[in-house]
Structure formats: C-alpha cells, structure tokens
N, C-alpha and C positions, 0 to 999 in steps of 0.2 A: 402564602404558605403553600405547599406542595403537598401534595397528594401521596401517602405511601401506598406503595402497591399491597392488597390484600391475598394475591395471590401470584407465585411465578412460575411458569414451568418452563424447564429448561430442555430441548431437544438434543438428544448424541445418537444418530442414527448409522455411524458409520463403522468406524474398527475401534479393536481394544483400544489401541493407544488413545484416539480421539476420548474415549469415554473417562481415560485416567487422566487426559488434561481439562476436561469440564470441574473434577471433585475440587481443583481451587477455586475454581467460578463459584462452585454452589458452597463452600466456604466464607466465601466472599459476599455473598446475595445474605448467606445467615447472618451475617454481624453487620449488613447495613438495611438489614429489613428482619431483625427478630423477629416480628409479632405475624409476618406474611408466611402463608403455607405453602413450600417450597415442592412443586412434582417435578420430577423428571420421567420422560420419554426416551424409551432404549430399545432395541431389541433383544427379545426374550432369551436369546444364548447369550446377552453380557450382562443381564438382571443383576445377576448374583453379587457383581463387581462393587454394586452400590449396596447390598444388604444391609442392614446394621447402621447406613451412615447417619448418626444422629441431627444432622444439618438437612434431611431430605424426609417429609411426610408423607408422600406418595410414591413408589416405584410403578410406571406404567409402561409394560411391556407388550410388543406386538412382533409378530413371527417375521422373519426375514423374506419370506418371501410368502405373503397371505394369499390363499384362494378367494377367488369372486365372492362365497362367502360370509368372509372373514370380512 
C-alpha cells in the first residue's frame, strides 16, 4: 500500500500566467489527496490570485526581490 502525502506544497515563483496554470494542479492534488494540507509558495504581488481558493490551506508569500534580511 502507498503512503499518502500528508502534506504538499506547491511552488509558482514566476508570472501571472504561470500561477493561473498551477490553480488546476492544485485542483487536481485536492481530489487525489483530500485529507493532505495543500500550501502554496508565490510571490507576494500575485498572493491575491489564489485568495479564497478553497483547494489551498496555506498561501505563502515572499517579496520578489528580498533583502539580505528577509
């Protein structure tokens, strides 16, 4: 038997469009791992994109361009 994943985060560090073509991935990752708590990793000017989406538990944003720091 296989192991499900307890948890998965998904990386879109790049442009908009990238981030509107991950939301079927993370679509996809909820109906074959309900019970796993799904984050995703974005940069903080495209957070927004994903707000609300009820298939994602964590939004995790970091500035585009961090200072030493950050």
């Amino acid at each position: 038997m296989v192991a499900l994943p307890s948890r998965v985060l998904v990386i879109s560090l790049r442009r908009i469009g990238d981030l509107l073509l991950t939301t079927p991935l993370i679509r996809s990752l909820r109906r074959a791992w309900p019970d796993s708590e799904i984050d995703v990793l974005v940069f903080a000017n495209t957070a927004g994109i994903l707000a609300g989406n009820p298939d994602i538990n964590r939004i995790i944003s970091m500035p585009q361009r961090p200072t030493m720091a950050e």
